[in-house]
N, C-alpha and C positions, 0 to 999 in steps of 0.2 A: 389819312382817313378823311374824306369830305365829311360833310355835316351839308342835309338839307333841310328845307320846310314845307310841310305838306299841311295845305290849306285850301277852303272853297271861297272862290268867290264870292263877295257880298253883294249885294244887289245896288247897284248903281244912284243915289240919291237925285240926282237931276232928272230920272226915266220912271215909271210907273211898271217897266216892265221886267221880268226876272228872268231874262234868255241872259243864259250861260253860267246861273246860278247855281246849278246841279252838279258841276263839272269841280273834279277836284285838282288843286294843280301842286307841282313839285318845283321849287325853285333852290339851288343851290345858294347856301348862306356864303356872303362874301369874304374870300380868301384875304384881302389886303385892302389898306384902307385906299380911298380916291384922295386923289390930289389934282391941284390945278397944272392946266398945260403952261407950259411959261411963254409957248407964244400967242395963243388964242385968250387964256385964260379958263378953258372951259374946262368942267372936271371928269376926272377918268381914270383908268386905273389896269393894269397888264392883267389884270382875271377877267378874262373872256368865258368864263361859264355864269359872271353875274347874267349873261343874256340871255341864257337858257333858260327855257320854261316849257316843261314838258305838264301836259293835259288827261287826264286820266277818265273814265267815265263812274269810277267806285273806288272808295277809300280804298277797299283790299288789293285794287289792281294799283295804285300809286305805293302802296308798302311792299307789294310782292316786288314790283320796281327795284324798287330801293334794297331791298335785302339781297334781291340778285344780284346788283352790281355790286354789294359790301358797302353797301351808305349810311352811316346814321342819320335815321329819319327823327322827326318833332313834329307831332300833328298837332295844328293851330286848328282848336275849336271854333265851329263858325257861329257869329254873335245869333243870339238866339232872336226871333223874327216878333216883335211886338207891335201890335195894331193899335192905335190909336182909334175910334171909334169917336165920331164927333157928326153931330150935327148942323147943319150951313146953319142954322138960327142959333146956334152957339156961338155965334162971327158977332154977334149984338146984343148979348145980355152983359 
């Protein structure tokens, strides 16, 4: 039985802008742990569905997903959006 995680994107800290934020996605939790390659060094691991990442446009259509194929889902609540509200002469008191 896989195990997935269904989650939305958060909104990018480096960008002002929230394209792609709406979108819910499905990633399968990792079957085996990584390990390094013993001739590169780099890390990796025989679970090729870690790279899968399926995109959904509504939470209901990422669960429908999931329950079709026989997947245990886990929905990751997305961080709640809080505005800081500040004024530029607030930079010098």
């Amino acid at each position: 039985m896989s195990h997935v995680r269904i989650y939305q994107k958060p909104k990018n800290a480096m960008q002002s802008g929230r394209y792609g934020t709406d979108r819910w996605i499905l990633e399968f939790e990792p079957a085996d742990a990584q390990r390094a390659d013993p001739l590169m060094g780099w890390a990796g691991s025989g679970d090729t569905r870690r790279q899968l990442v399926l995109k959904f446009p509504t939470l209901e259509a990422a669960k429908a997903y999931a329950d079709g194929k026989g997947l245990v889902a886990t929905v990751v609540a997305a961080p709640k959006k809080v505005l800081k509200l500040q004024a530029y002469a607030d930079n010098f008191r």
